[in-house]
N, C-alpha and C positions, 0 to 999 in steps of 0.2 A: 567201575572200569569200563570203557568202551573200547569193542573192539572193530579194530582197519585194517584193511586190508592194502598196503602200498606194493610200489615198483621199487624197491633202494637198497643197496648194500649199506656197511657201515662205511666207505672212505666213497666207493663210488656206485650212485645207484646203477640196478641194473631192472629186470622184471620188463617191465614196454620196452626197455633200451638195447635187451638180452641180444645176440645177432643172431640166426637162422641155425650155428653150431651149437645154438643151444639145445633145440628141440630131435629128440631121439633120433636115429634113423629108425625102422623097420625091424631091420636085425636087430640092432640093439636091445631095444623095446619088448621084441617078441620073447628075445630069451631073458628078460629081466622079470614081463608082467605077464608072459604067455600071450597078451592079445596086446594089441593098438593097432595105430592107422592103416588101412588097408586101401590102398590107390588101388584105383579102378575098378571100384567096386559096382556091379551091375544096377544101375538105377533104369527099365524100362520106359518112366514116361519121360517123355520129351521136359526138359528144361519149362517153370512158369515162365512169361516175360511178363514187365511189369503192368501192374494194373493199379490205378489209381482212387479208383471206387473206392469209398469210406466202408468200413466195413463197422457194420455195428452188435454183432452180436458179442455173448462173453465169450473170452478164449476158454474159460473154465470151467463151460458147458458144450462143449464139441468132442467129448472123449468120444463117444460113441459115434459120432457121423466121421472121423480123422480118417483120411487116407491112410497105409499104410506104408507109403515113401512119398514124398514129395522134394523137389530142388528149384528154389528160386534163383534169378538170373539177377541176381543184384551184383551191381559194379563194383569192383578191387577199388580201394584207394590205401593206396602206400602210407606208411606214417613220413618215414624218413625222405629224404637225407634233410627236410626241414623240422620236424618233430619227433626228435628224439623220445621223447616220453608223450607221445599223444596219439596212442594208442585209441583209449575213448574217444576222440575226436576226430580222427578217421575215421573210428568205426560210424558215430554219426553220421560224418560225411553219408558214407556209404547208405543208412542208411534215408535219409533225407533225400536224396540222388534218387535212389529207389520209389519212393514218395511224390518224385516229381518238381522234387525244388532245383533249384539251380545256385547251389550250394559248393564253395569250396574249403577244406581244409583249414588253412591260413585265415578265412574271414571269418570261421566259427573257435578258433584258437585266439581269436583277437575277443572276442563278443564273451565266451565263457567266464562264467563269475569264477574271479580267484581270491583265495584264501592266502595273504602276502607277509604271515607269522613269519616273520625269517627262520630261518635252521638254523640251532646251536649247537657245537660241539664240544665235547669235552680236549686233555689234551692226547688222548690217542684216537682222537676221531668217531667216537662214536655218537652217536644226534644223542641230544637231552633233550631237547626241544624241538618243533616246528607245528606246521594248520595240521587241518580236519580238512579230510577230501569232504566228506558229508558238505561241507560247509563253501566249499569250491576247488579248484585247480590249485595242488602246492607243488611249488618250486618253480621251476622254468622248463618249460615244456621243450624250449628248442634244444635244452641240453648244453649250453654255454655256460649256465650254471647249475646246481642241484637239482634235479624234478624228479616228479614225482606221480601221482598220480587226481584223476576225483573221480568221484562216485554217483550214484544214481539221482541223485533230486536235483544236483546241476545242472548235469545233463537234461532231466526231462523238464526243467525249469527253460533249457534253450530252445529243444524241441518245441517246447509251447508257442515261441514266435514265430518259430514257421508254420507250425499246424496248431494251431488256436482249437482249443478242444479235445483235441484227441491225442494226447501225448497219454500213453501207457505207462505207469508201472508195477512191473510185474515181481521187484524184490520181494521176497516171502514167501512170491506162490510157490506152487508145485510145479516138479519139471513139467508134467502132461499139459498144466495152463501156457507153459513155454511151447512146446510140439504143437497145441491145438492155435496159437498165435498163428506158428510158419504155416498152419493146416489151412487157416481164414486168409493166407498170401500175403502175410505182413513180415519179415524179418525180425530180427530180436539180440540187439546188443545184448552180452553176459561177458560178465569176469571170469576170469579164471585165472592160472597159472602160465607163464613162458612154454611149458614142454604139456600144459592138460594134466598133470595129474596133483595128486594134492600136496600144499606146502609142508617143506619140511625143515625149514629155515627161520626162525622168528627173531624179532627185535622189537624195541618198544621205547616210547619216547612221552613228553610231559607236552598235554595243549592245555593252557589256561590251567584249570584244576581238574583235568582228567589225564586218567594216561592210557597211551592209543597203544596196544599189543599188534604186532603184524609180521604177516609172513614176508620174505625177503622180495619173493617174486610172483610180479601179480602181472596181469597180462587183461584185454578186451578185446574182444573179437565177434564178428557178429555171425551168429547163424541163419542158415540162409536153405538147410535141407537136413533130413533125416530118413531115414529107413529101419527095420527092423532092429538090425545091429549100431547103426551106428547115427553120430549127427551129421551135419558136413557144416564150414566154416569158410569165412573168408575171412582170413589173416594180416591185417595191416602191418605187420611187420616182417613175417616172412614172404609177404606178397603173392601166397596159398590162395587161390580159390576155387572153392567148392571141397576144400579139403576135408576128406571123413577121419572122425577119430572114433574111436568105439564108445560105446554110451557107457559102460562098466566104467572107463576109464574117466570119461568126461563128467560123468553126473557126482559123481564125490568131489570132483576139485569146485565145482562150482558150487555146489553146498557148504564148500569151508570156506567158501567167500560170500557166504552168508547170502547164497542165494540171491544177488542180485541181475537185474535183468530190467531190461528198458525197450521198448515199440512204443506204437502208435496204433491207432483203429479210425 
C-alpha cells in the first residue's frame, strides 16, 4: 500500500482550495489546542534580504552554528484566483523568485510534469480511481475541473531547470536539516495541512495496482523563519506572510505528510 497525501473531498476537493475560513482564528485555536499562531511575535534581527550565493554546505550539519531566530524576506505569491489547487507551485514560485529567477506562476503550472489518470467515481461520488502526485500534478490545477495535488520529486525535477544542480530534497530528513536549511538563507517548501495541524479526515482510491490512502486536506506553504517557539510561513493561499505557527503545532502535521520538504543550495 502507498501512502499520499492529497488536497480533495469526496464530491468536491478542498485542502490547496480550502478558503482563509478555514484556518482557526487565535481564539479558537487557543481554547481548542491551548497554543497556536501568535501574530507579532518579537523577532529582534532585522528581516534577511535575498542573497543569491550558492551555498554549499549540508543543512544537516549546521545544528550547532544555527541562529536562534531568523526571518527571510522572500516574496508572497497568491495561488488563486488562477490556481485553485496550486498551492505547490506558488510556493515554488516564491521560492525561485527568492533564488533570483524571474519566474511566474502560470509558466511553472504550464511546464510541471502531470500525471493525467483521469478520476473515477463510483455512483455516490466517491473517487475509485485517479494518479500518483509522486508521479506529477493530478487533476486540474485551475479548478474548472477536479485537482488535486503533487509532490516532491516533481517539483524538485522543475527546480532542476532553473538551478541545475542544486535543487534539494529534504523529504525524510529531520525537522533541524529543515531549520538548519532557513539557517544557510535558503527557504524550504513543506506540506502540511489547510489549518497546520494534523489530518483527521482520510480516503483512498486505486492507481494502477496500488491503493493511495490520504488525508482529506493537504496544503504547501513555504517557510521562510523560525524562532524558539515557533516557524513563520508564507501562505499562498491565505496570502499570510511571514506568518508564525507554533512548532508543537507544525512539526506533527508535517510528519503525517511524511515529512516532505523541497529547497535548493
Amino acid at each position: 500500500m502507498k501512502w499520499i497525501i492529497p488536497c480533495f473531498s469526496t464530491f468536491f476537493l478542498i485542502g490547496c482550495s480550502a478558503d482563509d475560513s478555514s484556518i482557526p482564528s487565535t481564539e479558537k485555536a487557543n481554547k481548542q489546542q491551548n497554543v497556536i499562531y501568535q501574530k507579532g511575535e518579537n523577532i529582534s534581527s532585522a528581516p534577511i534580504q535575498q542573497n543569491h550565493k550558492r551555498k554549499t554546505s549540508s543543512p544537516e550539519n549546521q545544528t550547532l552554528q544555527r541562529k536562534s531566530k531568523i526571518l527571510l524576506n522572500v516574496p508572497l505569491v497568491k495561488q488563486n484566483p488562477e490556481l485553485k489547487y496550486g498551492c505547490e507551485i506558488a510556493s515554488l514560485t516564491m521560492v525561485l523568485q527568492f533564488a533570483g529567477k524571474k519566474v511566474d506562476k502560470l509558466q511553472l503550472a504550464k511546464e510541471i510534469k502531470k500525471d493525467n489518470d483521469p478520476i473515477k467515481r463510483d455512483k455516490k461520488g466517491n473517487i475509485l480511481s485517479w494518479g500518483d502526485p509522486d508521479q506529477g500534478f493530478v487533476g486540474d490545477m485551475s479548478g474548472r475541473n477536479a485537482g488535486y495535488a503533487v509532490f516532491d520529486k516533481p517539483i524538485i525535477d522543475l527546480m532542476q531547470k532553473y538551478l541545475p544542480g542544486r535543487s534539494l530534497n529534504l523529504t525524510g530528513k529531520s525537522f533541524d536539516a529543515v531549520l538548519n536549511q532557513i539557517n544557510n538563507g535558503q527557504p524550504v517548501i513543506v506540506w502540511t495541512t489547510g489549518d497546520y495541524r494534523l489530518p483527521d479526515r482520510w480516503e483512498e482510491w486505486k492507481h494502477q495496482d496500488e491503493t493511495i490512502r490520504t488525508p482529506l486536506d493537504l496544503h504547501a506553504v513555504v517557510l521562510v523563519g523560525y524562532n524558539e517557539q515557533s516557524v513563520y510561513l508564507n501562505d499562498p493561499l491565505s496570502g499570510k506572510k511571514s506568518y508564525p505557527v507554533k512548532k508543537e503545532i507544525f512539526i506533527p502535521s508535517w510528519k503525517a505528510l511524511q515529512k516532505r520538504a523541497v529547497s535548493y543550495q
